[in-house]
C-alpha positions in Angstrom: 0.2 -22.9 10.5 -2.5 -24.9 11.3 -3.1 -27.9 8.7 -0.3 -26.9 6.4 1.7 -29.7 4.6 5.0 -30.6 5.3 6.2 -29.0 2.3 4.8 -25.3 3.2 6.6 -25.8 6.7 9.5 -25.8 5.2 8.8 -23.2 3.3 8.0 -21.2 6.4 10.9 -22.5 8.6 13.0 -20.9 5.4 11.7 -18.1 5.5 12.5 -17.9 9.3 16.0 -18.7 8.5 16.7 -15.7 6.3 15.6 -13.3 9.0 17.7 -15.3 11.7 21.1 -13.9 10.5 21.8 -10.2 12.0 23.5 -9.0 8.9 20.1 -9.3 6.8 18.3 -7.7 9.7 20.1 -4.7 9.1 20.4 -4.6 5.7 16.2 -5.0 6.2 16.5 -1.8 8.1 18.7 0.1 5.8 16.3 -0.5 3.0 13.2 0.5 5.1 15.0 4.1 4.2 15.2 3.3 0.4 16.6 1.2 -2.5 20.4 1.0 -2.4 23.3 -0.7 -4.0 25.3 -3.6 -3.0 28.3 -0.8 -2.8 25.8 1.3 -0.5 24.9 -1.5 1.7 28.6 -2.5 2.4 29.6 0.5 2.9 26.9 0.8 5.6 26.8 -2.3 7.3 30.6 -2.5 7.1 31.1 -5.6 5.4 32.6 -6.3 1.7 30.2 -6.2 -1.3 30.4 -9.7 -1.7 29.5 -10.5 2.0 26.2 -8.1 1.4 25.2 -9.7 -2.0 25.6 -12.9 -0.7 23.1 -12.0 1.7 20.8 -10.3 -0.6 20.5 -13.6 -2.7 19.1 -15.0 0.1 17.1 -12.1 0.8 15.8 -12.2 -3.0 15.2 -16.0 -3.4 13.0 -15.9 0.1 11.1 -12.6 -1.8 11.8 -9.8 1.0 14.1 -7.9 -1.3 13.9 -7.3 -4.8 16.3 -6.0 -7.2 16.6 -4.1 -10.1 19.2 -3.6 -12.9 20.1 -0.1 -13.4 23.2 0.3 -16.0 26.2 -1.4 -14.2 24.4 -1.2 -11.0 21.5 -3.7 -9.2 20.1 -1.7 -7.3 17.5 -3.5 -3.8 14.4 -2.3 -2.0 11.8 -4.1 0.0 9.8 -7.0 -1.8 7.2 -7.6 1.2 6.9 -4.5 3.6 4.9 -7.0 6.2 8.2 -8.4 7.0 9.1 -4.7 9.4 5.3 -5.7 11.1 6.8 -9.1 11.7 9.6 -7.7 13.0 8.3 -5.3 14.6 6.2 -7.8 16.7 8.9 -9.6 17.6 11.6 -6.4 18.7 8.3 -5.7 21.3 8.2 -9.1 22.6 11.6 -9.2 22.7 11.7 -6.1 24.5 9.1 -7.0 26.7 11.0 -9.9 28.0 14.2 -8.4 28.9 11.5 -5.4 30.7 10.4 -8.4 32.6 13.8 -10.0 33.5 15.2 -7.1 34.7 12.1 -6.4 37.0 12.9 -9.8 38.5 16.5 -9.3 39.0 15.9 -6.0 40.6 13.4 -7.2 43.4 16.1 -9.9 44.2 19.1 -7.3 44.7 17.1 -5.1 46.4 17.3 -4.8 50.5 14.2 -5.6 52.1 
């Protein structure tokens, strides 16, 4: 990010934002699987059609999904398939922390 204008960090800070919301996370992970439907994705993630495309407009206009018109249906798949390597990275670091944290609590509530 080194160098980059103010303009392209807000560009990245967006980007950021659309993966900060849980519900796009999974519907990321559903479509790591395959294209579906908004009616798929609902169903799935348990939320109302128009909650899900809601969050795949986002998903779109930020380039991580893309969608195609199929008859009556839109059907999504993955745009940028770097976005599971990002996330990826950051499940391990995550993952890695909370490995750490309990190590820590467990040599404090431990008898010595």
């Amino acid at each position: 990010m080194e160098n980059m204008s103010p303009e392209a960090l807000s560009e990245v800070a967006a980007y950021f934002q659309a993966l900060s919301e849980p519900t796009r996370l999974k519907i990321l992970n559903l479509l790591r699987q395959g294209e579906c439907n908004v009616g798929e994705l609902a169903r799935l993630c348990g939320f109302t059609a128009a909650n899900i495309s809601r969050h795949l407009t986002l998903l779109t206009k930020r380039g991580l999904v893309a969608r195609e018109s199929r008859g009556t249906s839109v059907y999504y798949r993955i745009a940028d398939e770097s976005v599971y390597a990002l996330c990826d990275l950051v499940c391990g670091n995550i993952a890695r922390e909370l490995e750490r944290t309990a190590e820590r609590r467990l040599a404090f509530s431990q008898p010595h």
